[in-house]
VOBA-1610 file (N, C-alpha, C; in pm, whole numbers, padded with zeros to 5 digits, always signed):
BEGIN
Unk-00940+00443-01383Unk-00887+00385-01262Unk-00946+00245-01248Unk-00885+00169-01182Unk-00920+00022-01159Unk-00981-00010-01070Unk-01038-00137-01053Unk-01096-00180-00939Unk-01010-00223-00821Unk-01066-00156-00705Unk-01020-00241-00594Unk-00986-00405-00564Unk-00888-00432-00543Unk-00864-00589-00528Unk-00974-00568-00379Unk-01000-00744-00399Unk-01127-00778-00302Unk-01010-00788-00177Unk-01081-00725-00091Unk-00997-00749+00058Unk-00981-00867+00186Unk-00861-00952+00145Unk-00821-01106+00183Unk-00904-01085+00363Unk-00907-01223+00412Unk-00968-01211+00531Unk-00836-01251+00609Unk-00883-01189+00744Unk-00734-01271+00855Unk-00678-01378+00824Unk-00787-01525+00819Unk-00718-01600+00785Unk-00638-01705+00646Unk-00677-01581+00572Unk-00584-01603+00412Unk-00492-01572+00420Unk-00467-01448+00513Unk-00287-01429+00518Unk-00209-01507+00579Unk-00069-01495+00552Unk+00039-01530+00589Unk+00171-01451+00615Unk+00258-01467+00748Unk+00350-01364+00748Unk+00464-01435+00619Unk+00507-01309+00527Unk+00608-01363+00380Unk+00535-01339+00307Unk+00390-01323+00277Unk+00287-01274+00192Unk+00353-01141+00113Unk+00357-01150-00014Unk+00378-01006-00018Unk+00306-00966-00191Unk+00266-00841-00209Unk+00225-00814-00338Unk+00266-00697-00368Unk+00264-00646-00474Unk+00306-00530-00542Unk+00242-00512-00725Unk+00225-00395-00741Unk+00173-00356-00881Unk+00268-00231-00904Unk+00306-00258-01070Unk+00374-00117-01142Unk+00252-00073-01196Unk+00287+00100-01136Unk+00191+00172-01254Unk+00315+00282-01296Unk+00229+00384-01395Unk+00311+00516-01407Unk+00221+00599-01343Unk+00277+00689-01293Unk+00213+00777-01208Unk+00217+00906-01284Unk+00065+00927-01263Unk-00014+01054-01358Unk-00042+01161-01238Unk-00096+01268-01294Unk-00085+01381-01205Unk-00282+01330-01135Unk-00370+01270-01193Unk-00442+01275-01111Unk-00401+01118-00999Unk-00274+01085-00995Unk-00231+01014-00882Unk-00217+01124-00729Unk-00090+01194-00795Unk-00041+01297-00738Unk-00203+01380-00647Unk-00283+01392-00743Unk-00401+01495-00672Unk-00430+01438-00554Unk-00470+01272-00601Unk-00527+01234-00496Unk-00458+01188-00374Unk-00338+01150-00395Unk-00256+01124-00261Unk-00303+01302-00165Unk-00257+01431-00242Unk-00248+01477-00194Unk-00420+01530-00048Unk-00499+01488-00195Unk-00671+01511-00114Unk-00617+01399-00020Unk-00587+01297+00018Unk-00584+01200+00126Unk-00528+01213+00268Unk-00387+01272+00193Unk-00273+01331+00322Unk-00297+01439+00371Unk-00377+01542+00303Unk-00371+01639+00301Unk-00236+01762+00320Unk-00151+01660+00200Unk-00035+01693+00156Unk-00047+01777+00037Unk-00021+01886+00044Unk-00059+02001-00088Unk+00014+01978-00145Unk+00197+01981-00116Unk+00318+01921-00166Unk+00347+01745-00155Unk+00258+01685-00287Unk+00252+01538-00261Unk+00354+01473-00305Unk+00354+01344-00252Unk+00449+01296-00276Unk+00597+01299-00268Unk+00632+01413-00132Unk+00760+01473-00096Unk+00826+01374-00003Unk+00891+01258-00047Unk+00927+01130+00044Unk+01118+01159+00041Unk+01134+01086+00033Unk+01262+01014+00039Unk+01341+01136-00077Unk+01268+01062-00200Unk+01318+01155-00331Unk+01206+01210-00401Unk+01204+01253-00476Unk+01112+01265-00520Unk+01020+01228-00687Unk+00914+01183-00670Unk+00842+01142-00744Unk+00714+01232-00826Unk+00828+01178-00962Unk+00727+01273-01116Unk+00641+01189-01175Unk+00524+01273-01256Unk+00455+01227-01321Unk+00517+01215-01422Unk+00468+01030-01495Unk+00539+00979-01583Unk+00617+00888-01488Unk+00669+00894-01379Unk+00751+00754-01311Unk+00681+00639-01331Unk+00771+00527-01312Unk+00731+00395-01333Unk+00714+00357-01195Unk+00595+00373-01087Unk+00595+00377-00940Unk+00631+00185-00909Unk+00644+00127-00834Unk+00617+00026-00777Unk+00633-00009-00589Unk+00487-00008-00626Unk+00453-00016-00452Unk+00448-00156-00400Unk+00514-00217-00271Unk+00522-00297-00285Unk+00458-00328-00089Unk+00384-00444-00059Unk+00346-00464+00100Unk+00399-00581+00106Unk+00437-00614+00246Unk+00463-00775+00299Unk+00377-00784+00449Unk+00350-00911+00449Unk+00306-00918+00578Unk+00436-00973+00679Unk+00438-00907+00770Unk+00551-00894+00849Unk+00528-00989+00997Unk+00366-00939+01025Unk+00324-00989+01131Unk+00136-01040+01123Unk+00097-01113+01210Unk+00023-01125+01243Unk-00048-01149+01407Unk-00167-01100+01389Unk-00212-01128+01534Unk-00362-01154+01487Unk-00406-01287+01460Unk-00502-01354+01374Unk-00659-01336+01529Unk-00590-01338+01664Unk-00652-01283+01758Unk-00760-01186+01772Unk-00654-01041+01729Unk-00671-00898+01700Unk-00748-00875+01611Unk-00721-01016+01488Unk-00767-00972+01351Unk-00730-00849+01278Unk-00556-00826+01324Unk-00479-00739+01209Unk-00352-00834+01220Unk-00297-00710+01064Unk-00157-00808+01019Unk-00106-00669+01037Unk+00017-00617+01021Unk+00146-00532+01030Unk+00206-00605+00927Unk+00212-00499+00801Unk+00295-00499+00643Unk+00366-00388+00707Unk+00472-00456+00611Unk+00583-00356+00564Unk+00542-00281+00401Unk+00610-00144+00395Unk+00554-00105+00264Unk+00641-00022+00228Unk+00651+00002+00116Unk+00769+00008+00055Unk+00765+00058-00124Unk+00777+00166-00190Unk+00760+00257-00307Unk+00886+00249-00370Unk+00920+00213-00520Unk+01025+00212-00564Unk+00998+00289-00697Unk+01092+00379-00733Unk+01094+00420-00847Unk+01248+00424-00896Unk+01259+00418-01044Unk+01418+00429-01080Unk+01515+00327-00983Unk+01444+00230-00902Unk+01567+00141-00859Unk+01529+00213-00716Unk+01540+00309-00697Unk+01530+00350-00527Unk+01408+00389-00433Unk+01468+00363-00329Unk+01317+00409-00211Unk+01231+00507-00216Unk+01154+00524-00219Unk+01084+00696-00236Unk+01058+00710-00135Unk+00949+00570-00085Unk+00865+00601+00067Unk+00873+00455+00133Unk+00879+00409+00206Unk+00878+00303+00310Unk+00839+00321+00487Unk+00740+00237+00490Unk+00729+00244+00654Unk+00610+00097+00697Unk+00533+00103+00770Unk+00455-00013+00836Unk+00348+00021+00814Unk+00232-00039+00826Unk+00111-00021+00815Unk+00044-00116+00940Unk-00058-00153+01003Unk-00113-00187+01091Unk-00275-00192+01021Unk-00332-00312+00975Unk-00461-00286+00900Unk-00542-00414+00983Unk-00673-00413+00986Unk-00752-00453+01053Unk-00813-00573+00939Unk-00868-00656+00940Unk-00906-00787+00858Unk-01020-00849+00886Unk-01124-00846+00771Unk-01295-00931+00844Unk-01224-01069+00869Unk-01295-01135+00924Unk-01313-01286+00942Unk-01349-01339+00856Unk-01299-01492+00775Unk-01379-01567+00674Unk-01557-01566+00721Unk-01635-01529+00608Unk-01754-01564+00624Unk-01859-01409+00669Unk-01746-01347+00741Unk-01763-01200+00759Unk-01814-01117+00679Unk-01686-01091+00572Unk-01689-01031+00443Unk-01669-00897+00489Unk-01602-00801+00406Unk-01502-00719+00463Unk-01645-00584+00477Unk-01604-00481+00570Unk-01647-00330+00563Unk-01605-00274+00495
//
């Protein structure tokens, strides 16, 4: 498994920001979504998603409230061309100089 990307501060973002990574998705993906959700049946979205898919997860920043010190992404799972999972997220952001928790 890989390293965590370092986590941007409030004011590096921008709303239009957006990133995404392809992986293939292995069954210790699957485990761990499920230890997280505490979804026994993981990964039961839209359609559904096998090990061996070519996943691509994708976030945008939609909003900001640099105030609050969160942004609101949009997020969004593609496999085979179609949606699997999509919805919002609401995440909280250190301050430059801060350095994240």
């Amino acid at each position: 498994m890989s390293e965590p990307a370092p986590q941007p501060t409030i004011e590096a973002l921008t709303v239009g920001q957006a990133a995404e990574r392809t992986r293939v998705v292995s069954a210790a993906d699957l485990d761990a979504f499920a230890a997280v959700s505490g979804d026994a049946k993981a990964l039961r979205f839209k359609h559904a998603v096998r090990i061996g898919d070519e996943a691509t997860p994708r976030v945008e920043v939609i909003e900001m409230d640099e105030a609050a010190g969160h942004a609101v992404l949009s997020t969004r799972c593609l496999v085979r061309g179609k949606v699997m999972a999509e919805g919002e997220a609401v995440v909280r952001l250190p301050r430059a100089g801060r350095g994240a928790r």
